[in-house]
C-alpha positions in Angstrom: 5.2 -10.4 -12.9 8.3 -9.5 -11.1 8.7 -8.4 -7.6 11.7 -6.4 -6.4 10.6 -5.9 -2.5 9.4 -9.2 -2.1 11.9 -11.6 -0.7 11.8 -15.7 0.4 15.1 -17.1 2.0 14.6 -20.7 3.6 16.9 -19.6 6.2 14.7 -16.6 7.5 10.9 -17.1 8.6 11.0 -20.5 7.0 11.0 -19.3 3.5 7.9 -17.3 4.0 7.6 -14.5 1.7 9.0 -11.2 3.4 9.2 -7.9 2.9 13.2 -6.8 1.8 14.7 -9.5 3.8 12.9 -8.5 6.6 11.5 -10.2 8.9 8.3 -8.8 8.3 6.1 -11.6 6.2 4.0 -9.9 3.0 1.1 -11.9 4.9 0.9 -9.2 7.8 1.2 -6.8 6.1 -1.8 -7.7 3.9 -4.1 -8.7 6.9 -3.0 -5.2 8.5 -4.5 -3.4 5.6 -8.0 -6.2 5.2 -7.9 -5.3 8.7 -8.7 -1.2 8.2 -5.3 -0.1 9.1 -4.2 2.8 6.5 -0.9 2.9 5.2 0.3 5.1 7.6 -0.8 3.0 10.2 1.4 0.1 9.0 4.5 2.4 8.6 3.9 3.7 12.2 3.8 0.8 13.4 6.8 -1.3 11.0 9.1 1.7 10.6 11.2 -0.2 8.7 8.8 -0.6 5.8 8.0 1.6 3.5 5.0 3.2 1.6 6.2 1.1 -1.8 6.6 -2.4 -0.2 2.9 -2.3 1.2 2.1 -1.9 -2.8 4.1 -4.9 -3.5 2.7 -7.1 -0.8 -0.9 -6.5 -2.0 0.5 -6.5 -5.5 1.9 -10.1 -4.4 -0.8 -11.7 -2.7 -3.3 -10.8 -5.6 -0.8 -12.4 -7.9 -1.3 -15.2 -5.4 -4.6 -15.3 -5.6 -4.8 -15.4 -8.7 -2.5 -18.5 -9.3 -5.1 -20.6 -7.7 -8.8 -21.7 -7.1 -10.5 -21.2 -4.2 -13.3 -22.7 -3.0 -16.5 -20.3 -2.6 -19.6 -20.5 -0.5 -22.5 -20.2 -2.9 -26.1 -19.2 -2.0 -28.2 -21.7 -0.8 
């Protein structure tokens, strides 16, 4: 899967993954939206984004997700 908004320079934010160069990491943009924010939220408050990168980032950090285990609580 390729991703054209997503972008990861070790000379900006550390090489965290960021929206178009941006120093906006896909990370807050997620936790915005987990958080009940709506789209139009986000892009009130990050003017610079826009309505397609928000799809990326959740695009990307299920990708990420996906790459790897994680370790679940089950029922006791």
């Amino acid at each position: 899967m390729s991703f054209q908004r997503i972008t990861v320079e070790s000379e900006k934010m550390g090489g965290v993954p960021c929206i178009r160069g941006l120093r906006i990491p896909v990370a807050t943009v997620v936790d915005l939206f987990a958080s009940g924010l709506s789209r139009e939220e986000i892009l009130k408050y990050y003017p610079d984004l826009e309505a397609e990168d928000i799809t990326e980032a959740l695009r990307f950090a299920a990708e990420a997700v996906r790459e790897r285990e994680l370790p679940l609580i089950s029922e006791l």
